[in-house]
C-alpha positions as CSV (number, residue, x, y, z in Angstrom):
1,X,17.9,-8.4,15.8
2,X,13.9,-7.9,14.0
3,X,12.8,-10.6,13.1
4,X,10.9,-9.4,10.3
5,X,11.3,-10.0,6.8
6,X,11.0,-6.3,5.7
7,X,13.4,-3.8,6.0
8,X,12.3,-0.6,8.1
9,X,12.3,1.3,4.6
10,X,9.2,-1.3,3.0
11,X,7.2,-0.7,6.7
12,X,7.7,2.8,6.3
13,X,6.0,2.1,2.1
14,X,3.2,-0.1,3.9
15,X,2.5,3.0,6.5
16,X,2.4,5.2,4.2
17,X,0.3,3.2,2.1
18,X,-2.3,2.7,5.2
19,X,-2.2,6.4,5.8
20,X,-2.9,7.6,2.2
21,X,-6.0,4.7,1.6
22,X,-7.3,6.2,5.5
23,X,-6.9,10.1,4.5
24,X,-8.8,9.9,1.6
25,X,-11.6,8.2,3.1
26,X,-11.3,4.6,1.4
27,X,-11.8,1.7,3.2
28,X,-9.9,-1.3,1.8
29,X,-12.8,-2.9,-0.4
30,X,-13.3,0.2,-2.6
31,X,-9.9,0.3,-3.2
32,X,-9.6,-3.2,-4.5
33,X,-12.7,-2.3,-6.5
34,X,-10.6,0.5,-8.5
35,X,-7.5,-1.9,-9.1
36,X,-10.3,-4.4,-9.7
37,X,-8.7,-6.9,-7.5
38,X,-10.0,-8.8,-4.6
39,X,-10.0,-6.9,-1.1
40,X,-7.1,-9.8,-0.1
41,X,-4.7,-8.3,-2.5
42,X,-4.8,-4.9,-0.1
43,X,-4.9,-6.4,3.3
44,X,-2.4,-8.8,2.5
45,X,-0.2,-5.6,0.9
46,X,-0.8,-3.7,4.3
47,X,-0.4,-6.7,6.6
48,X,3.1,-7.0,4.8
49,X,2.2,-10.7,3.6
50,X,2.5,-9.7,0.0
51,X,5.5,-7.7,-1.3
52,X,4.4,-4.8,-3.7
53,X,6.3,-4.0,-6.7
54,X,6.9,-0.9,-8.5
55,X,4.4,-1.1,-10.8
56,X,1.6,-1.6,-8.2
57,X,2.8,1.5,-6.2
58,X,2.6,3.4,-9.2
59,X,-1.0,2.3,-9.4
60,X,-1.9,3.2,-5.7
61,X,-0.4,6.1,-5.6
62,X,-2.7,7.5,-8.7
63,X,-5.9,5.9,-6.3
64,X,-4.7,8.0,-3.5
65,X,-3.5,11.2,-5.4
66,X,-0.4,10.9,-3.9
67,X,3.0,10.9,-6.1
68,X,4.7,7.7,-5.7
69,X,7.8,9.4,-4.4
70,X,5.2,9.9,-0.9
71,X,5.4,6.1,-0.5
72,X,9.2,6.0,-1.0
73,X,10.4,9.3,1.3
């Protein structure tokens, strides 16, 4: 049995989320500039120690170029 909080389906979101912010070039401080939050908010997103909600996907996804159903397949 994992022992992880997250279900495979939110690891696969926080991937993809890694993989869009490292295809576009952006490390994780310029993205935090254009949602004009601290850099912790996106590590601890990635690291899976902060859940995201929709909302805040919708937002990444428009920082990326991405759709948000990419972060959701």
């Amino acid at each position: 049995m994992s022992r992880s909080v997250h279900s495979e389906d939110y690891r696969k979101i926080i991937r993809r989320l890694k993989e869009a912010r490292r295809g576009v070039g952006l490390s994780q401080q310029e993205v935090a500039d254009m949602l004009a939050k601290p850099q912790s908010f996106v590590s601890k997103i990635e690291s899976g120690e902060r859940r995201l909600d929709v909302a805040e996907i919708k937002r990444f996804a428009n920082v990326y170029g991405k759709s948000t159903s990419f972060f959701m397949k």
